[in-house]
Residue, then its C-alpha position, 0 to 999 in steps of 0.5 A: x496470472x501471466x502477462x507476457x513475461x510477467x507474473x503477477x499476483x494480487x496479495x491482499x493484507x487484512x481488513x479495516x474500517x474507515x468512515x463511510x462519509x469520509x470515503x464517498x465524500x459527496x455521494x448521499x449516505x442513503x446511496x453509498x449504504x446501499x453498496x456498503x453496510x456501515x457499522x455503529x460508527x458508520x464505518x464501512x468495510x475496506x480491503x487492501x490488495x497489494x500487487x506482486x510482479x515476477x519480471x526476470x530476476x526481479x520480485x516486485x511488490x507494489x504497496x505493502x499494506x497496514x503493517x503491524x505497529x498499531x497500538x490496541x486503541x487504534x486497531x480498535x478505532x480502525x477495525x483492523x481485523x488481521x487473520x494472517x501475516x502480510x508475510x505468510x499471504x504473500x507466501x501461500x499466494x506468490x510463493x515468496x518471502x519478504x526477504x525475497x522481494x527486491x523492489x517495493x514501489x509505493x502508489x502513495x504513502x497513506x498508512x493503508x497503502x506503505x504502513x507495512x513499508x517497516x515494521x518492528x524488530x524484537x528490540x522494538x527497533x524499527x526496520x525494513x519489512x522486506x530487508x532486500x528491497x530497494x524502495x521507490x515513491x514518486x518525488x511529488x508523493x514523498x514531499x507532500x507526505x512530509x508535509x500533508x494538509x490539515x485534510x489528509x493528514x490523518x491518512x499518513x498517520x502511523x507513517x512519520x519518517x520511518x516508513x519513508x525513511x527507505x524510500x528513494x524519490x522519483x526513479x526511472x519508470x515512475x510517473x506522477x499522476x495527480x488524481x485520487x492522491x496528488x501523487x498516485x503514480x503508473x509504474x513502468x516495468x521492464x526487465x532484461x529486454x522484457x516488454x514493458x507491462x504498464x500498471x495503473x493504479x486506480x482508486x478504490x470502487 
């Protein structure tokens, strides 16, 4: 898709499985099944798209999904149901690699949204998933991630420091906007004398 001087993509990463209750929160589960079937854990299924942005010389990936360092007991318990590589989606659908991507900004830094912010080498090392990238996360998002409420904080696990470790605070073009997360951000993006192309992230429908 083209927005000006802008291409944009939407890369999806794999589907998984989260507690319906947990996800509609008040909403009666006799409504919310309706829309979304849960399994015999009740759990319901949940796409994770990501966003890629070609603004002049500058490839941008917004979020970058699960990621791969799951153990086979949490694959199981978050049905994580992987076809392809994040890797090969974003190659077949962006045309680029990992390597090629400079800029990764993350929304938030739930496990869904900036797992696959690293992921592991062949030592079992971890690293960079997109070596060439600089990484952005809002200020307010970063602190709380670091130290999340006993309400949230399972939405961070399989984070820990290593996937926030490249993440630099807040930056130029980056706003805060407390809502679905007390960091979710708008990011502002303008490239050699470009016009600006606002992003909103809303929450999930």
């Amino acid at each position: 898709m083209k927005f000006g001087d802008y291409r944009v993509e939407i890369v999806p990463d794999c589907e998984f499985r989260l507690d319906g209750g947990a996800m509609f929160g008040v909403v009666p589960r006799n409504l919310w099944s309706k829309v979304a079937p849960p399994d015999d854990q009740n759990r319901i299924r949940m796409n994770m798209n990501c966003l890629f942005i070609e603004a002049g010389d500058e490839r941008i990936l917004i979020d970058t999904g699960i990621g791969d360092k799951w153990s086979e007991k949490h694959r199981e318990m978050y049905g994580i149901d992987r076809q392809r590589s994040f890797d090969e989606s974003l190659r077949a659908i962006a045309g680029v690699s990992a390597e090629q991507i400079t800029i990764v900004i993350n929304t938030h830094l739930h496990f869904d949204h900036a797992g696959g912010n690293t992921k592991l080498d062949e030592s079992g090392k971890v690293v960079a998933a997109f070596a060439n990238a600089r990484y952005f996360i809002s200020r307010a998002e970063y602190e709380h991630a670091e130290g999340p409420t006993e309400r949230d904080r399972a939405s961070f696990r399989r984070l820990g420091s290593d996937s926030c470790a490249r993440a630099v605070r807040l930056g130029d073009g980056i706003r805060s906007l407390p809502g679905r997360n007390c960091g979710s951000e708008k990011e502002t993006t303008a490239a050699g004398g470009a016009r600006k192309l606002d992003v909103l992230v809303l929450p999930r429908s």
